[in-house]
N, C-alpha and C positions, 0 to 999 in steps of 0.2 A: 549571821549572814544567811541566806535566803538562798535554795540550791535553784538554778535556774537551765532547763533542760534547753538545750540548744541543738539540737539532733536531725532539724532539717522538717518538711512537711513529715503530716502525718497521714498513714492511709486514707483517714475518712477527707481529709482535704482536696487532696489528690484525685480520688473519685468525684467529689463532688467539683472541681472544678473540670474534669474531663467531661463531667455531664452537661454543664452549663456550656462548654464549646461544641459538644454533637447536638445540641437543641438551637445555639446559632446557627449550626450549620443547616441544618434540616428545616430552619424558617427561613432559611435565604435561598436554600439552593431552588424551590420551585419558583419564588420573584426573580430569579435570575434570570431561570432557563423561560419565564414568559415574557419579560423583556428584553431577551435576545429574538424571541419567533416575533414582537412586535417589530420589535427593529427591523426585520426581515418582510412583513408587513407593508410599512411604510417605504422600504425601500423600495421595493416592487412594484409600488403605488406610484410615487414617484419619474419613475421610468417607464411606467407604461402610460402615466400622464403627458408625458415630457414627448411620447413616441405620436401620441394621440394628437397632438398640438402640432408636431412636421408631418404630419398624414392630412391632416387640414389645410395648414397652410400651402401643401402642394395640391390638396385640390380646389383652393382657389385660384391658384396662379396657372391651374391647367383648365384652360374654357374646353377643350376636348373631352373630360374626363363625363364618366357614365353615372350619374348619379339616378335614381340608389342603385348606392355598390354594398356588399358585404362580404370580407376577406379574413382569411386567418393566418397569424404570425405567432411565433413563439419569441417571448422577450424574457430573460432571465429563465430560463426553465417553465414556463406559462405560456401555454395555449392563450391569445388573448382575440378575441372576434373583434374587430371595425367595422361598422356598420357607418354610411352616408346616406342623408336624405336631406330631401329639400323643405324646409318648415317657412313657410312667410317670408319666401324669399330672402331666409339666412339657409346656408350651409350648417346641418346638423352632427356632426361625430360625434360618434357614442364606440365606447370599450367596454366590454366585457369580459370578466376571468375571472376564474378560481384563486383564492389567497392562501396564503400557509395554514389559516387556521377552516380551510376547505369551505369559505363561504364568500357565494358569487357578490362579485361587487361591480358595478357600475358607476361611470363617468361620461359626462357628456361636455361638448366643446360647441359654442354655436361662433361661425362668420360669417363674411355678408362680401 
């Protein structure tokens, strides 16, 4: 009969599978933490698109309104500039802001 050691892991196993779970860890945590700041990104994006689109649309529907205008609001924690001008007899909006990963982005909305 054959003696057969039954005593549970052994230290080198132990070690080595602790190593292979802190090397998971340490390859996921930085994809994490950058797609949480894109998330953060495109939400922002988003809503300052979304803000850009009723800032037009109101100054279509106002014949009084000054164009070129250019104003500043803060939306989600962002400084974001509105700029209006008149291009070939469309209505031009343009935004402008800083993103989480601190580089200016721009959008534009044309109506008529």
């Amino acid at each position: 009969m054959l003696f057969h050691n039954h005593k549970g892991f052994s230290l080198v196993e132990t070690f080595a599978s602790l190593s292979l779970l802190l090397l998971l860890i340490t390859t996921s945590l930085p994809l994490l933490i950058h797609v949480k700041q894109q998330e953060v990104v495109l939400s922002d994006r988003r809503h300052i698109q979304s803000s850009l689109h009723d800032e037009l649309i109101s100054m279509l529907h106002l014949s009084n309104s000054t164009i070129p205008t250019e104003y500043e609001r803060t939306i989600q924690d962002r400084t974001v500039t509105f700029t209006f001008s008149i291009e070939k007899k469309n209505i031009k909006g343009c935004v402008q802001w800083q993103n989480a990963n601190e580089q200016t982005e721009n959008f534009c909305l044309y109506g008529k």
